[in-house]
C-alpha positions in Angstrom: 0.0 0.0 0.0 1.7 3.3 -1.0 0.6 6.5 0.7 -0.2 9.8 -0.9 1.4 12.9 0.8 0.1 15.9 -0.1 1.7 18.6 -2.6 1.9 21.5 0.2 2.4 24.9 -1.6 6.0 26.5 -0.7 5.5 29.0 2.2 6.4 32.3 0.7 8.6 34.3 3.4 6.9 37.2 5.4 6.5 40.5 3.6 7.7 42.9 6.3 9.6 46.0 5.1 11.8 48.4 6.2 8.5 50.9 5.7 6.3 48.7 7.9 8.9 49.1 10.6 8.5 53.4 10.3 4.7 52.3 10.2 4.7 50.8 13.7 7.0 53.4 15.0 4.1 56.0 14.2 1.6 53.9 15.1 3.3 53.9 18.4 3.8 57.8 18.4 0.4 58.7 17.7 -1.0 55.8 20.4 1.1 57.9 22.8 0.1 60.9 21.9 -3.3 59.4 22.0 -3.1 58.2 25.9 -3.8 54.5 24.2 -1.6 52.7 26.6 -2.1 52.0 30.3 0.4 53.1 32.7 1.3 49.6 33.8 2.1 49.0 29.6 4.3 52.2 29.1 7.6 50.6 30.4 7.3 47.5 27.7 5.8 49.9 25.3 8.8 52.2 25.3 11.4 49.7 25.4 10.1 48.1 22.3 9.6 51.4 20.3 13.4 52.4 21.6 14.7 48.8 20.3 12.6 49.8 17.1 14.1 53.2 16.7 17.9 51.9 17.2 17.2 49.4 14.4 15.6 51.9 11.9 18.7 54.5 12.9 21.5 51.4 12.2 19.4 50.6 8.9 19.8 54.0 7.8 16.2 54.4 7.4 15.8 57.3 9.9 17.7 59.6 11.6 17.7 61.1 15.2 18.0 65.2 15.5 20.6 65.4 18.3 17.8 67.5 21.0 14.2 65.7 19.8 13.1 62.4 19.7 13.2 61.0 16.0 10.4 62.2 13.9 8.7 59.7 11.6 7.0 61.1 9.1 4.6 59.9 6.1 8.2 60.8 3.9 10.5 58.3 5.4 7.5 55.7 5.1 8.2 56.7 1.1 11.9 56.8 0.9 11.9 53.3 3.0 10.1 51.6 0.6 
């Protein structure tokens, strides 16, 4: 008796970009601005978005003004595409 497997389609790999990156970090900006997150959240919250920022600085995708936090705007979304 043979046994039939079934053809599985090849997984394509996830379709994340450098863009979707600056995405989140706004989303996260404007959920701040917003008052979105609890108090108990805001530790994890900023850790992530700081890990987030330091990876779109060393990608070259943003860059931080030396007094402000980084600024991401609708026109790096466009250039990081």
């Amino acid at each position: 008796m043979s046994e039939t497997t079934e053809a599985q389609a090849p997984q394509s790999a996830p379709n994340l970009t450098i863009a979707d990156l600056i995405m989140v970090a706004q989303i996260f900006q404007r959920g701040a601005s917003a008052g979105i997150f609890r108090a108990e959240e805001l530790k994890s919250v900023g850790d992530f978005y700081d890990r987030l920022i330091k990876f779109l600085e060393s990608a070259g995708a943003i860059t931080r003004p030396q007094t402000a936090e980084p600024t991401v705007s609708a026109e790096t979304v466009a250039q990081g595409e």
